[in-house]
C-alpha positions in Angstrom: 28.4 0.5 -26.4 29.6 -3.0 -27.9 30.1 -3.1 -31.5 26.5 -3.9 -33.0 24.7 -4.2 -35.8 23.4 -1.0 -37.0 19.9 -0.4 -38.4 18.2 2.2 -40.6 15.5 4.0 -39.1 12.7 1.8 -41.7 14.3 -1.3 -40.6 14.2 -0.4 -36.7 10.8 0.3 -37.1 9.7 -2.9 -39.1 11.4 -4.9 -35.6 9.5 -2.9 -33.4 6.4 -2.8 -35.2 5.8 1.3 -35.7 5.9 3.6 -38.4 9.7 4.8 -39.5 8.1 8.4 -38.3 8.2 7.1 -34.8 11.5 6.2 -35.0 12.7 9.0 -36.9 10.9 11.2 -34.0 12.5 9.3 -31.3 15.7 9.6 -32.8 15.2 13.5 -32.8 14.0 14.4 -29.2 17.1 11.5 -28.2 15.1 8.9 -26.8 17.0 6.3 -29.2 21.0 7.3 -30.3 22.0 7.7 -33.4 25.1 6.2 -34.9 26.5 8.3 -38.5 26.9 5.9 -40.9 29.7 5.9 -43.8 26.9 7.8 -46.6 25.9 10.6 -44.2 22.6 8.9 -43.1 21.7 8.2 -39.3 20.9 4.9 -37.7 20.5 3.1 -34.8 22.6 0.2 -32.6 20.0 -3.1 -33.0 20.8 -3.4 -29.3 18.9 -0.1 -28.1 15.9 -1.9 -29.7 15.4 -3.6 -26.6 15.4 -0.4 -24.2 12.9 1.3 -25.9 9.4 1.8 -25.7 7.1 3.3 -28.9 4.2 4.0 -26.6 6.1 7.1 -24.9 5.9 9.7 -26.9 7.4 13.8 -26.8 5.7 16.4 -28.2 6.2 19.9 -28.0 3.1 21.8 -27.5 
């Protein structure tokens, strides 16, 4: 993966238009990757934005 901008999970969701819980989920069941960021908290390469579809969704039944 190139060196890109990295995004919180609120601000990955304001680009693509979804709750952050969406996101968040997403991030969970690895459908987007996570990047650990210098304070502890996760986020996301801008660049897997573009890969990923909200509509899908995994949920354990």
């Amino acid at each position: 993966m190139t060196s890109s901008e990295i995004l919180r999970p609120a601000e990955a969701a304001r680009r693509l238009g979804v709750r952050t819980r969406v996101v968040i989920e997403a991030m969970y069941y690895k459908r987007l990757p996570r990047v650990r960021l210098e304070d502890g908290t996760l986020g996301i390469p801008a660049d897997a934005l573009e890969d990923f579809d909200p509509s899908v969704q995994v949920r354990n039944s």
